[in-house]
N, C-alpha and C positions, 0 to 999 in steps of 0.2 A: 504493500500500500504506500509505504513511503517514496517506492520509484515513482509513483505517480505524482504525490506529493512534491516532490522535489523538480517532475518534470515543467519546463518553459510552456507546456503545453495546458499544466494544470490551473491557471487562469484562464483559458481557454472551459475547457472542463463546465466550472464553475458558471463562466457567463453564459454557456447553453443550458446549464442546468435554470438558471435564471429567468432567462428569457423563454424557458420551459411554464415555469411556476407564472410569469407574465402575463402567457399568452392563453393560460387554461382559465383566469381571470378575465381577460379582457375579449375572451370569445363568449362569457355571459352577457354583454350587452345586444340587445336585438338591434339589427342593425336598422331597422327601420325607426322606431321608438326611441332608442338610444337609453332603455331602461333595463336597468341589470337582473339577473335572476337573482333568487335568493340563496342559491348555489358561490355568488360570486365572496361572499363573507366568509362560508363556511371552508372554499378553497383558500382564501389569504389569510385565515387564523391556522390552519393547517400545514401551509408552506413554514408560516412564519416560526410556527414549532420547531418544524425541520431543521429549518435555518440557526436558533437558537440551540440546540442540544447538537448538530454536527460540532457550532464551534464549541462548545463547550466541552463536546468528546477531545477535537484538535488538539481544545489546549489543555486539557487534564494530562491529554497521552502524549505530546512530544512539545520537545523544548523550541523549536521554529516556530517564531511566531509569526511568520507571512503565511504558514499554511491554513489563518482566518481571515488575513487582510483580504484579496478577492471576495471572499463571503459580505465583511463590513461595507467595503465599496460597491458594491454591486445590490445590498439588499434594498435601498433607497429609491433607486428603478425596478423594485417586481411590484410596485403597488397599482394594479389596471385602477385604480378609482381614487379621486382626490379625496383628501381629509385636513381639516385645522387641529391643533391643539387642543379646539373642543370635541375633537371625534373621532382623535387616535385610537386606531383597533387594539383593543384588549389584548390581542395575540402578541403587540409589539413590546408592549410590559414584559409578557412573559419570555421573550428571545433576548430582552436587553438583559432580563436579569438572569436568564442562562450563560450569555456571554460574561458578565460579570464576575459572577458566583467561579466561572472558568477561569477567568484570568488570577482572580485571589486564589483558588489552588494551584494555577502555574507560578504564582511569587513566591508561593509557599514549599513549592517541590522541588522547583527549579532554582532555589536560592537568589532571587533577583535582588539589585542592588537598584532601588529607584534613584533617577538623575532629572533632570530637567532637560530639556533641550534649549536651542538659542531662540526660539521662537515662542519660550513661552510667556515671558513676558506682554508682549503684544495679544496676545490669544488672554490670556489671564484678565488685562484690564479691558477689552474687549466683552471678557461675559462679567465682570463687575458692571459696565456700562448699562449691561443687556440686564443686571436685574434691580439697576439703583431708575431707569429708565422712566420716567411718571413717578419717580414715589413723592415729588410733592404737589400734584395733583388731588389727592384727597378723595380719588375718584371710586366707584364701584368697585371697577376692572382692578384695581391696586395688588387684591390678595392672587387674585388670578396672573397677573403680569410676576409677581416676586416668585410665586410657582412654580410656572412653568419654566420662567426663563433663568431659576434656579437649575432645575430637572436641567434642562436644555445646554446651559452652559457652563455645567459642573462636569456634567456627561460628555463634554468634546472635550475636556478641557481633561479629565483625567485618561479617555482614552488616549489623549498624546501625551500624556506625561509616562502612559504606562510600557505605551507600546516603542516610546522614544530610548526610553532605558533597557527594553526585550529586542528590540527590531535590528537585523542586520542583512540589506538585500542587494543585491546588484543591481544597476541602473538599469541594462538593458532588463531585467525581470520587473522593474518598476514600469519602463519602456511598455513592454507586451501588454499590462496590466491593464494602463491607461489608453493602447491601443484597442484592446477587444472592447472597453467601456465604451469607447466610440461607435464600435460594431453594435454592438449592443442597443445602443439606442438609432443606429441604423433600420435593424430589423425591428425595430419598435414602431418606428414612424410608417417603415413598407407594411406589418401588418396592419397597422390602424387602417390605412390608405385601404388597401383591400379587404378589409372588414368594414368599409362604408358601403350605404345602400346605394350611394353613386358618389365613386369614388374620383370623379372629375369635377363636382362640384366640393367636394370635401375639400380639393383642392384647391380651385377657384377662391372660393370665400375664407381663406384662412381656418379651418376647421380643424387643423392639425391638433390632436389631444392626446396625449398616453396613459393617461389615468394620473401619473403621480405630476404632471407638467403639462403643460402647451408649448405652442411654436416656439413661444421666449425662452421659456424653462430650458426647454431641447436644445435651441442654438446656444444658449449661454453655455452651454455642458462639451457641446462642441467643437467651440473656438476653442478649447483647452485641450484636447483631443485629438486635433488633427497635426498639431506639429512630433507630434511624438511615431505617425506613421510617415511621417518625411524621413525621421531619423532614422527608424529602424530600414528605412529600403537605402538611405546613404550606407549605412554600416554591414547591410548585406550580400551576398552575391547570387548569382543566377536566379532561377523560377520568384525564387524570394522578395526580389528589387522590384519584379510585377507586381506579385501580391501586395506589399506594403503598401507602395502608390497606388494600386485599386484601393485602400482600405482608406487611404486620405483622401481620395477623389470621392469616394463613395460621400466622406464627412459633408465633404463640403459643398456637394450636390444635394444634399440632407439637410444642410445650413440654407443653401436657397430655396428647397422646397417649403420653409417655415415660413416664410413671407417676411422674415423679420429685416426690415429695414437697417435699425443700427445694428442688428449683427452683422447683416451684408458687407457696409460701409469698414465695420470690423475686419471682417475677414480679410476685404478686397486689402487695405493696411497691414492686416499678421501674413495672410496668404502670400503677400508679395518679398515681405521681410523672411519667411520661410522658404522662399526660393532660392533668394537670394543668395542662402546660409548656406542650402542643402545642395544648392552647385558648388561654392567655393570649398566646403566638406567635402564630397564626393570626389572633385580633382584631387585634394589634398590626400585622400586615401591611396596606401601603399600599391593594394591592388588596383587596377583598372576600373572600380566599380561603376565609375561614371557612365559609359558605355551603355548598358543595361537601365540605369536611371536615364539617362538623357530620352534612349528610347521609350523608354515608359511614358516620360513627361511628353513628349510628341505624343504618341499613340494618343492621349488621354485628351490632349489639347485637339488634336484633331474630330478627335469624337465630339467635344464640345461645341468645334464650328458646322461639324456636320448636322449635328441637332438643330443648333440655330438656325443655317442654312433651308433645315426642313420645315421649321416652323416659319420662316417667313416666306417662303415659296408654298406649304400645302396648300390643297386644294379639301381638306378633309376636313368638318364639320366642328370636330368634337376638339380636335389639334389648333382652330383658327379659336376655339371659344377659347380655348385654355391659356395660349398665347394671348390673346388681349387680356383677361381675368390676370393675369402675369404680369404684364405690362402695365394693367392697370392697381393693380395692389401698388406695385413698387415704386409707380413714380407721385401715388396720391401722397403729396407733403405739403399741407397747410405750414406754409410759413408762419401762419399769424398766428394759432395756438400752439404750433409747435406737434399737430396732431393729439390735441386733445392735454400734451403734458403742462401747458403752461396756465394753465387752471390748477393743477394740481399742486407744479410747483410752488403758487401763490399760497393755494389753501396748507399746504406745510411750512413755509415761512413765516404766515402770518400765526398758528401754532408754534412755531421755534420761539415767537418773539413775546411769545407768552408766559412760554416754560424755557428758558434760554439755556439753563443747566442743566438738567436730569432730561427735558425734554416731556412728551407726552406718555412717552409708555411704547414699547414693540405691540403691546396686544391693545391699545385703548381703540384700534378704528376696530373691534371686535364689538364693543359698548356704545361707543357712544358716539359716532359718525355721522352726522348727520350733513355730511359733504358727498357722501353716498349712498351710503344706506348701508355701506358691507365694507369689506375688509380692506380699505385703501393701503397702498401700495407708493412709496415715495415716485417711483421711475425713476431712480438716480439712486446709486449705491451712499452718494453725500449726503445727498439732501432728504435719503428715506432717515439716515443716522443722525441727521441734525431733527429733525422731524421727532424723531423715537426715543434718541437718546440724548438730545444735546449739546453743550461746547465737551460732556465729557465723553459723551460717544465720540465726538468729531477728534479730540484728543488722543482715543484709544484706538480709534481705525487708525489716524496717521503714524501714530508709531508701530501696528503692526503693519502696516505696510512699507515703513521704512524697515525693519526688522527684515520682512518676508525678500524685499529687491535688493537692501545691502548683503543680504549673506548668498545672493547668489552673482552679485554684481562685482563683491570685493576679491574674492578671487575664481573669477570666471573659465570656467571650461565651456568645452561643446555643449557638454549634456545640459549643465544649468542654462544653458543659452536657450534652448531647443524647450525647456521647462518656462521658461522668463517669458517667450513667444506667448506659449499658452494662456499663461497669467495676465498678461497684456493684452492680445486678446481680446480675452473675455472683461478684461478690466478696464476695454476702450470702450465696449458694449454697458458694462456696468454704468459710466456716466448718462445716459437716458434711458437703464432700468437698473432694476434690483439685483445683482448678484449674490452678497453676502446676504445672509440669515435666512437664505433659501435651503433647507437643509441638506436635499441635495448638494448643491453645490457645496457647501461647507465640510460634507464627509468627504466627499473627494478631494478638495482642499487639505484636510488635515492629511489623510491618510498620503498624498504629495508631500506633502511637509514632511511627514514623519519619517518617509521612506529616503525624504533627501539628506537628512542627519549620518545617513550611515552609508551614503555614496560616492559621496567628494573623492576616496578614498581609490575606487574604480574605476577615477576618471582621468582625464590629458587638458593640460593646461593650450590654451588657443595662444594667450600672451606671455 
């Protein structure tokens, strides 16, 4: 069992098995209705068991603690159906506290020596932020906000301290990891597509939905995703240099089917900066690799002009409707609101300038919003933290973000470059939405983080 374990392939493994438990959820919705069976609860408290007592066998039974990290990362996207903090499935209690309960008998067997890492600082007063957030609001929501976002920011916050002190992986194994997550929500998006009752307006109209995200959620996931299948096809040779570059082609064809504008604008910025890398990489490599990559990037570039080509020459119905619905998504940009954000941005400024230090609270548009009626959303990774938390939110993101960019900036290799891409990114998109406290994003975040502490080590210095 351990051969598998230990195999490059065993992330791999893991995100079929995932995208297994995903898809036997998200084929409960009738596709016509788009209302779930009652089958679809009973299968996600079910998996989620699964989930919880494998890693807790892992880490009872051997001392590697990456053979849970794919599990961690990956359990975030098997959820077909969204949920808030008010209607987390019961199931997921019972897997965090299987992992848990796991990891205290792997400190206990395996003699671990807890450390911090260099990141933890910025993560630390970051969830201080997240639960001092509204507390001088006086508000209903108060007991619920110190709660949750207690639970919430205790719990990332010790699983990187624990797994920073356990964890020791190979970049390229980090590499594959963050590669198949890309897959993964590849085949996420293609089955939705084709589990719609017309899956060309599904398309048209932005409809993209995976249960645990939308189009936003999905592209933000995958500007961080796709530099890391650049790397691995620089670093590779033969059949392999294809496959990679189909797997980042694939990303970023996934990123434009989401409609999302600022990712696009993202992409088209990291996409080009990822080029740019992964030619002067690929020359610089001992072997020939280039060869095989260059090809690949042709092949791929061509297929894309040939698409385009067909779509603005067809003569076919369904190809001319979808082309314009295309066309017409991507270039509708109201200057003057900004597409709706510059209503929002007002209505959280003029809340910052109310609550200027602790902020409103992360949960208070759960109570008492009466700017929507529902759960607002800043659309700006800033201005949601100024909104929620504050000058001290605003305080604790800038120093983890100085934190997260200096320790991969001060002594830079390839791989943290190819990492920083990613970060970037998704963190150009994050300025006209929400990245952080998406908790998505944030397990993959940390679970990066964590895994970069013990890579530096595996790597080649570029200066």
């Amino acid at each position: 069992m351990e051969k598998v374990l230990k195999s490059k392939y065993y992330p791999l493994i893991v995100m079929a098995i995932m995208f297994f438990f995903w898809l036997i959820c998200y084929l409960q919705y009738d596709k016509q209705t788009r209302i779930a069976s009652d089958y679809l609860i009973t299968f996600e408290s079910i998996e989620l068991t699964i989930i919880g007592l494998i890693c807790a066998y892992l880490l009872v039974r051997y001392q590697d603690l990456f053979y849970v990290v794919p599990w961690i990362t990956y359990t975030p996207f098997v959820f077909a159906r969204p949920f808030t903090s008010q209607t987390i499935p019961y199931a997921l209690f019972i897997a965090g506290g299987a992992l848990f309960i796991g990891l205290i008998i792997h400190i206990i067997r395996f003699k671990i020596k807890l450390t911090i890492g260099s990141h933890f600082a910025g993560l630390a007063l970051l969830a201080v932020a997240l639960v001092l957030g509204g507390i001088n609001t006086g508000a209903g929501f108060l007991k619920t906000q110190i709660m949750f976002s207690l639970i919430a920011g205790a719990g990332l916050l010790a699983i990187y301290v624990l797994f920073v002190s356990m964890l020791d992986v190979k970049f390229r194994t980090l590499a594959h990891l963050i590669n198949y997550l890309g897959i993964l929500l590849c085949l996420e998006v293609v089955a939705s597509i084709n589990h719609a009752a017309d899956p060309l307006d599904f398309l048209i109209y932005k409809n993209i939905g995976v249960g645990w995200g939308i189009s936003n959620n999905i592209s933000i996931i995958l500007l961080m995703t796709f530099p890391m299948s650049a790397y691995l096809a620089v670093k590779s040779k033969g059949a392999k240099v294809a496959l990679y570059s189909f797997t980042g082609y694939a990303q970023i064809v996934t990123i434009i089917l989401t409609y999302s504008r600022g990712a696009i604008a993202a992409l088209i910025i990291g996409g080009a900066a990822v080029a740019i890398i992964s030619i002067i990489m690929s020359i610089k490599e001992d072997r020939p690799t280039y060869i095989p990559y260059f090809i690949s990037i042709a092949f791929f570039l061509m297929l894309t002009v040939l698409v385009v080509f067909l779509f603005i020459n067809t003569k076919d119905d369904n190809l001319i409707r979808y082309a314009r619905g295309f066309k017409d998504n991507i270039t509708s940009i109201n200057l003057t609101t900004f597409n709706g954000r510059n209503p929002i941005y007002i209505h959280c400024i003029e809340e910052f300038k109310t609550n200027p230090i602790f902020g409103k609270g992360l949960y208070a548009p759960f109570f008492d919003n009466e700017f929507t009626g529902g759960y607002q959303w800043g659309h700006s990774t800033v201005i949601h933290t100024m909104y929620t938390m504050g000058l001290i939110g605003l305080v604790a993101l800038a120093i983890h973000m100085a934190q997260k960019y200096l320790n991969l900036f001060l002594k830079p290799n390839i791989e943290k470059v190819f990492i920083a891409l990613g970060f970037l990114a998704s963190g150009l998109y994050g300025l006209v939405d929400v990245s952080y406290y998406f908790i998505n994003y944030m397990v993959v975040l940390i679970m990066i983080l964590v895994c970069l502490e013990k890579t530096i080590k595996e790597s080649f210095d570029i200066i």
